[in-house]
N, C-alpha and C positions, 0 to 999 in steps of 0.2 A: 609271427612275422611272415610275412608274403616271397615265397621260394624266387629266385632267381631265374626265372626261364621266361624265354619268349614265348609267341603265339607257334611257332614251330616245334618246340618241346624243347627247342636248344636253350643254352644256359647263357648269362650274360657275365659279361667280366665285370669284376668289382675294382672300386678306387684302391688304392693303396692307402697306408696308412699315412702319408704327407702324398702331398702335389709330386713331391720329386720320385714318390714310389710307385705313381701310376706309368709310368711306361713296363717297368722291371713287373709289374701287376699283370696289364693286359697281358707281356710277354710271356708268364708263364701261364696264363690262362689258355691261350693258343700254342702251348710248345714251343715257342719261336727258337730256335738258335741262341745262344748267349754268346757266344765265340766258336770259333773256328778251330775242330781238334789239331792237335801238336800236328798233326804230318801236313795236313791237309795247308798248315802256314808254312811250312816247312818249304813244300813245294813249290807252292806262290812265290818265297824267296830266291828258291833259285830258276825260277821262270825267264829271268832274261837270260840264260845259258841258249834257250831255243833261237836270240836274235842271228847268232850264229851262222845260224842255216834260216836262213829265210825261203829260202825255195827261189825260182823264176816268179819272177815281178815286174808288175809295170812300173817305171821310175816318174812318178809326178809330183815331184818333188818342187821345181819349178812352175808350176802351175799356181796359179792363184788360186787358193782353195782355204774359207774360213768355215768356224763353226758358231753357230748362234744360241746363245742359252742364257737362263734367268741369272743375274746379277749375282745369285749365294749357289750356284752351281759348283759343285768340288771335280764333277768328271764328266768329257765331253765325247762322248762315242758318234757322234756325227758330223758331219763336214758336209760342204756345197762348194759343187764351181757351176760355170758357164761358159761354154764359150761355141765358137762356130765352125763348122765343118767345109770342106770344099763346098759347098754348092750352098751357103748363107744358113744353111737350115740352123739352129740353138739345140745344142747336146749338153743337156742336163747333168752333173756326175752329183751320186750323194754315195758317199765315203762313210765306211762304217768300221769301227774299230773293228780289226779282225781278232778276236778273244778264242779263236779254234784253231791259231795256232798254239796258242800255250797252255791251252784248258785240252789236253790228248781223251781221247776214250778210255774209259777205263782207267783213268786215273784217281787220286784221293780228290785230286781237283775236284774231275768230273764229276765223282760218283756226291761231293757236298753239294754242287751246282745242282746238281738233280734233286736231290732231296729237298734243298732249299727251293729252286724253280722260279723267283724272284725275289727281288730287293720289296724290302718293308719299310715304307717312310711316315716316321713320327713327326711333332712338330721337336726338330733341333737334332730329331737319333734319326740316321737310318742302319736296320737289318739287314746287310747287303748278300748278294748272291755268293760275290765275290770275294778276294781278300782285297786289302785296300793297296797291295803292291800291285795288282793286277788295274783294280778299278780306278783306283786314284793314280796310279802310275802304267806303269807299260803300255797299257792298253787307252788311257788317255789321251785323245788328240791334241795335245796342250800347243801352242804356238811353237814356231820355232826348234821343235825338235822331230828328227826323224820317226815315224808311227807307220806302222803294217797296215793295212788297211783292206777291207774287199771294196769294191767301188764297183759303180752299178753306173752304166751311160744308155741315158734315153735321148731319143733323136728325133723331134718334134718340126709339124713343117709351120706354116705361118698361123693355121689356124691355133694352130694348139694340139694338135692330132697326134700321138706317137707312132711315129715309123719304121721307127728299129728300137733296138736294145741290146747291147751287151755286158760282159761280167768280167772282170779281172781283179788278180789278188794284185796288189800295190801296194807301193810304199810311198807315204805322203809327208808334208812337212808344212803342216799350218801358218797360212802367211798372218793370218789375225782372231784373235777370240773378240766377238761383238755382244754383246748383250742384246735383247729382244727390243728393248731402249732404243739404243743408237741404231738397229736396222731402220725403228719404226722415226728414228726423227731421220733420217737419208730419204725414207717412204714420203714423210711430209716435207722433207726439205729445213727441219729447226733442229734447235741443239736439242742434245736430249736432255732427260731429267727423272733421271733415278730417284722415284720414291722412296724413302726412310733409309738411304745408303749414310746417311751421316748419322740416323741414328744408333744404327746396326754398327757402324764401323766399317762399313765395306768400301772399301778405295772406290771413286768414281773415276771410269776411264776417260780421262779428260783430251786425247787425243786422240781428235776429230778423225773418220776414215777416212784413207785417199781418195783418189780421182779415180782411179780403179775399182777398189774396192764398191763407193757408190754407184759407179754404174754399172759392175755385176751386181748388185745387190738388187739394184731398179727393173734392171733385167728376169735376174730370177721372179720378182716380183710381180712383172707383166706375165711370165708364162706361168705363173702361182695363179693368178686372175682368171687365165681364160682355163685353167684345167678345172678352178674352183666350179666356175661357171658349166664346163662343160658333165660337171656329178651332180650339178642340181638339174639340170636340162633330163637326165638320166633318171630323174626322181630321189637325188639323194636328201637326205633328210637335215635341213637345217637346223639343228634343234639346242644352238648353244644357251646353256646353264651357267651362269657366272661359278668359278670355283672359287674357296676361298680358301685363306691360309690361319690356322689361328697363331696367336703370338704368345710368348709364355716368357715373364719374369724369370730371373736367376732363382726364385724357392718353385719354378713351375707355375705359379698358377697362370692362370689364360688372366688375360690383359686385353683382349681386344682380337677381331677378328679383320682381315687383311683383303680387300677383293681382289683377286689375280684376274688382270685384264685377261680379254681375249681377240687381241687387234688385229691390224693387220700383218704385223710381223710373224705372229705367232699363226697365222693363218697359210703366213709366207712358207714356213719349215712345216708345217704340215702335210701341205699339201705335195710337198718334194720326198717324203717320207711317206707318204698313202703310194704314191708312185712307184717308187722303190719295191715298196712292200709287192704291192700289183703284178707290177712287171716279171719277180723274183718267182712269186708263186703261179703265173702263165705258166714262163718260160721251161720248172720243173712239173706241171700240172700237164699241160699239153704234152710233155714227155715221155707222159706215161710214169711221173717216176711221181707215188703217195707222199704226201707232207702233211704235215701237222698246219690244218687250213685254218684259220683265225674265221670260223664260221658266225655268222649273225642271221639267226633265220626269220623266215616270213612271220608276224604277228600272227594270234591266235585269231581267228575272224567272230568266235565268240568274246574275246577281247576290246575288239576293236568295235564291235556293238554296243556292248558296256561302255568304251571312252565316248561313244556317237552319243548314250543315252545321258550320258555323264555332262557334255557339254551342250548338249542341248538344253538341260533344266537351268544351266546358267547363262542363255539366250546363246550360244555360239554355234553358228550353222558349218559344219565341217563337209558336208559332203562323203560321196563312198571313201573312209580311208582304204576299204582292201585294193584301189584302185592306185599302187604307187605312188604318179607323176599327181594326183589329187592329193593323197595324203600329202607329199614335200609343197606343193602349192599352198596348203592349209597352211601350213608351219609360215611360211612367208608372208601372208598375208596377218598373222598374229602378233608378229614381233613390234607395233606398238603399242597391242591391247593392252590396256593398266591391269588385265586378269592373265596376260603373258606367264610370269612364274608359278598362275596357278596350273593353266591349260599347261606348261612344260614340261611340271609333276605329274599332271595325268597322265601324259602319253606316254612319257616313261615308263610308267608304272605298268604301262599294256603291253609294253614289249620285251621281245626274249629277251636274255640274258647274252652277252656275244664269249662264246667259249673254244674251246681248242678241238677241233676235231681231224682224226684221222679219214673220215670215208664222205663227209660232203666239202664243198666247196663255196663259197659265196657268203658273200655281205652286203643287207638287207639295208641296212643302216646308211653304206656308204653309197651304195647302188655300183656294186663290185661283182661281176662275175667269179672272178680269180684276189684269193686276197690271202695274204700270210704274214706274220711277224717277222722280220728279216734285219730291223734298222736297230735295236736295244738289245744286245747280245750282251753285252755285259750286267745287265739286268733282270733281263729275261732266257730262261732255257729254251722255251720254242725255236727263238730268237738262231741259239746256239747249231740248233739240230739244224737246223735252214741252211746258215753259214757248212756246216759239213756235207749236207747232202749235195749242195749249189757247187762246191768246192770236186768235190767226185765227181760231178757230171762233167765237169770243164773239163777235166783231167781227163777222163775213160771212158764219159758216158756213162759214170754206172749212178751211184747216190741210192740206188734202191734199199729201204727198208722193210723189213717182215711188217706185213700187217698186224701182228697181233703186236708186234712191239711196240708199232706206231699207236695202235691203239690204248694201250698201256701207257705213255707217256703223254698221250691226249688227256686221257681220264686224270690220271695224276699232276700233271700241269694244270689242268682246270680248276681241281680244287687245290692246290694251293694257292691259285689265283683268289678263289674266293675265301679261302683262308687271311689271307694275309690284305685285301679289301675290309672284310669284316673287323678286324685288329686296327687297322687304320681309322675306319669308323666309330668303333667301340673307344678307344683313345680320345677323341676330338670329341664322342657326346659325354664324357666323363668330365672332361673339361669346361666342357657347356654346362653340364648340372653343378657343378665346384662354383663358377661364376654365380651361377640365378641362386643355389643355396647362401652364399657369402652375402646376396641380397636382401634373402627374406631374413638372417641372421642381422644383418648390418639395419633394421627397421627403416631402411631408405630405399622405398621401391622405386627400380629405374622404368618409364613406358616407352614404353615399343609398340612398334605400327605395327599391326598383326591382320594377313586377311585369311578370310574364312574360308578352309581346303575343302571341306565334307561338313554335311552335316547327319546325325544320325538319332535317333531317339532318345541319347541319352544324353546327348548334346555336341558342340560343332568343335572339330579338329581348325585347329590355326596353323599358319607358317607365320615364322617368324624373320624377314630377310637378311635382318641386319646382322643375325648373330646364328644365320642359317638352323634353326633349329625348328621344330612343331611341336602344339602340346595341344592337350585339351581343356575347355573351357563347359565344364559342368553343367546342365540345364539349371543345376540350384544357385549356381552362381550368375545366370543371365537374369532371373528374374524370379520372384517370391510369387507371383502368377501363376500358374497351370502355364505349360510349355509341351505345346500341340507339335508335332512333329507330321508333317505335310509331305508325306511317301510319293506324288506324283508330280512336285516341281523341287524337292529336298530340301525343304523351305522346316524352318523353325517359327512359331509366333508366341506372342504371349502380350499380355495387357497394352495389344494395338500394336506392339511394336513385333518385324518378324529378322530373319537374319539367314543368308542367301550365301552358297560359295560365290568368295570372290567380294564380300564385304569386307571392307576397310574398319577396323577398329583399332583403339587405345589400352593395350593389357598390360597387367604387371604381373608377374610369377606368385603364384599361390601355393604349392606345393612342389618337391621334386623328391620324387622314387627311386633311387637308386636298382632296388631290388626289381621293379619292376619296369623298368627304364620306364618313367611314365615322368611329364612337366604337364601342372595345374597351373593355369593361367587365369585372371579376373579382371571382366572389363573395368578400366580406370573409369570413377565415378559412381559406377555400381557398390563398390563395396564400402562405403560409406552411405547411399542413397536407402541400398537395399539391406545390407548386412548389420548394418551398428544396430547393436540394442541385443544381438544374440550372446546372451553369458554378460552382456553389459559393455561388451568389450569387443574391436575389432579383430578380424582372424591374424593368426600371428602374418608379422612380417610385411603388414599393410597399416598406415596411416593417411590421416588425409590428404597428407604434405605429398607431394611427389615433384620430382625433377625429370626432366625430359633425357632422354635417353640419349647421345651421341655414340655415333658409329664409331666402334674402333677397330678398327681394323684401320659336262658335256658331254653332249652323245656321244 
């Protein structure tokens, strides 16, 4: 049997022994946390003793200030207002759970937040940083009730331009929770309409926003627009990837995969949280005072030769990418090629990894000088350390950390980040192979539109959109021909017929590797055309019959 490891030497998680055993599977395969030791809850518990002492706070309590989040969101750490200053200008505020009051240094708190370093999201579980008195309560922005907050105000003049900045700890009181939904029908002007909320059971919030609320929302939304505008002007990189959500039965298994928009609402709170983040990590950066910098560095320029050489053999003329404002041009001008999700994969694939560092600064990605985690503190540890140092600077000027300490919690936040990335993926393709295995066992193969990512000599890597996943498709399974492999346009051929990244075909699942995470995919048609008569009999889990596959369900 073929050992468990990737092309990296590392090991791959295995299923459990039911649907329902695969999360409790991958979790101990990565260490993950199972619960929160006795003190560690303990604490959490009596964490609201610190409301007590809140410290000097700014009171904006009165202010009209919501938070916008997906429709099964259980905790809200951010908030938005608007509103205007003496001289007309638009003063942006985003409000962030403040979690460093209650989370002290050195506490059992702190020292699990550290180890953990983020929240792990399953489909249905999450592993949280946090305990859920903190996440789901205290520190929750929830409407209606009083919340601590740090709050960050940026002071933009007409263009869109920011002209000042400042920071204060706050206490706020959420006038509405909105869902991404109803921002994005106020954005178009219709009701909304929460997809599968009556399947799920999730109460639709059926009471429309006020007359206020709409036109700060419209508002924040015009200065979302022109800052968007103003990071792509800069060469940021437009490069959105549809995410999805997979959906899982009560025994677990995947059921269907979910596309998570990415509109303009969701564009809306982004961009007001790139800002934040920005502004946060200047304002300590130019200080002189070291932070843990959400670093995204320059592409490798033998990389980006490779994507030039890459997308050239499937005719797409890109230009110098090491030339920024050329590279983010390229991206724009793609976005209605029908080889879009192939070229999106490529360029991904060429570029850094965005990680935690203590000694540089800047984001490649965003086209950011200055840029740091500062807005997900209850999720994130980076997030936390920002909140403390930003907090000591107001106070004294100080927030300075040891380099090596900072360094030490760069390294160790970064990989947990990719810890617990990986655990997320690993999860979602377990669930992917459970589905396409249930297939070839169930002798009802479902087809999927498949196009051709690579092609190589031993035959051509597929994506698969519908159900986000890639597999390979065997040269013995394209054709009973000789299957010539074409090194200088990546071209596959064989009896007249050839097959090209970025070919549209018809596949049904042929095989799936557990062990070797690998999916065998066969063109539909082919394996009857080409395969019957081998042993007398078609390969397991294919017959003639097939039924067309329905969908179920960023940089």
């Amino acid at each position: 049997m073929a050992k468990d490891y990737d092309d990296k030497g590392g090991r791959f998680a295995q299923p459990g022994k039911t649907p329902l055993d695969d999360i409790p599977a991958v979790m101990k395969f990565y260490k993950l946390p199972k619960a929160f030791p006795r003190e560690v809850q303990e604490e959490a518990d009596r964490s609201d003793s610190f409301l007590k002492d809140a410290g000097k706070r700014l009171d904006l309590r009165k202010k009209f200030i919501f938070t916008c989040d997906p429709v099964t969101a259980r905790d809200y750490d951010d908030a938005l207002s608007l509103e205007k200053d003496r001289r007309g200008r638009r003063v942006l505020g985003v409000h962030i759970a403040d979690v460093s009051h209650f989370v002290r240094p050195g506490s059992a708190l702190d020292r699990e937040a550290y180890k953990r370093s983020t929240s792990v999201y399953f489909p249905g579980k999450v592993v949280p940083m946090l305990p859920e008195a903190l996440s789901n309560g205290l520190c929750s922005l929830v409407p209606g009730e009083d919340r601590l907050a740090f709050s960050v105000f940026m002071t933009y003049d007409k263009s869109g331009k920011m002209v000042a900045a400042s920071f204060a700890k706050s206490v706020i009181r959420s006038s509405a929770r909105f869902t991404y939904e109803q921002v994005m029908s106020v954005i178009n002007g219709a009701e909304p309409e929460i997809k599968g909320a009556k399947r799920r059971r999730i109460p639709l919030f059926a009471k429309p926003p006020s007359k206020t609320a709409a036109k700060t929302i419209r508002a924040i939304n015009d200065l979302a627009r022109q800052l968007r505008a103003a990071r792509f002007a800069e060469g940021a990189l437009d490069l959105e990837v549809p995410e999805t959500e997979v959906v899982l039965d009560a025994e677990g298994e995947m059921t269907g995969i979910v596309s998570r928009p990415y509109d303009e609402s969701h564009q809306m709170v982004e961009e007001c949280m790139v800002a934040a983040n920005e502004a946060v990590a200047k304002e300590l950066w130019t200080n002189g005072i070291k932070i843990l910098a959400r670093f995204h560095g320059t592409p490798d320029p033998e990389k980006l030769l490779m994507l030039r050489s890459e997308l050239g053999a499937i005719g797409v003329k890109c230009g110098n990418l090491e030339n920024r404002k050329v590279f983010a041009q390229f991206l724009q001008t793609i976005k209605r090629n029908p080889l879009y999700p192939t070229i999106a994969t490529m360029v991904l694939r060429s570029m850094k990894r965005a990680v935690y560092d203590a000694s540089e600064m800047g984001h490649f990605g965003l086209a950011k000088r200055f840029y740091a985690h500062f807005t997900s503190p209850i999720r994130r540890y980076p997030d936390l350390t920002l909140h403390r140092q930003l907090a000591a600077y107001l106070e004294n000027g100080k927030g300075r950390v040891p380099q090596k300490l900072l360094e030490r919690w760069a390294a160790h936040t970064s990989e947990r980040e990719e810890i617990a990335t990986e655990a997320e993926r690993s999860l979602l393709e377990i669930k992917k192979y459970r589905l396409l295995e249930a297939e070839i066992d169930s002798r009802t193969p479902v087809e999927y539109e498949a196009v051709v990512s690579k092609c190589t000599p031993f035959g051509c890597f597929v994506e698969i959109p519908s159900i986000a996943t890639s597999g390979l498709i065997h040269i013995s399974r394209l054709s009973r021909s000789f299957v010539r492999f074409n090194e200088s346009d990546q071209t596959l051929s064989a009896g007249g017929r050839s097959w090209r990244i970025g070919d549209t075909m018809k596949v049904t699942v042929d095989k799936v590797d557990y062990s070797q995470r690998r999916i065998d995919f066969i063109p539909v048609g082919l394996s009857e055309r080409n395969f019957r008569g081998r042993k007398g009999k078609e390969p397991k889990g294919h017959t003639p019959k097939t039924r067309k596959h329905t969908k179920r369900g960023r940089f």
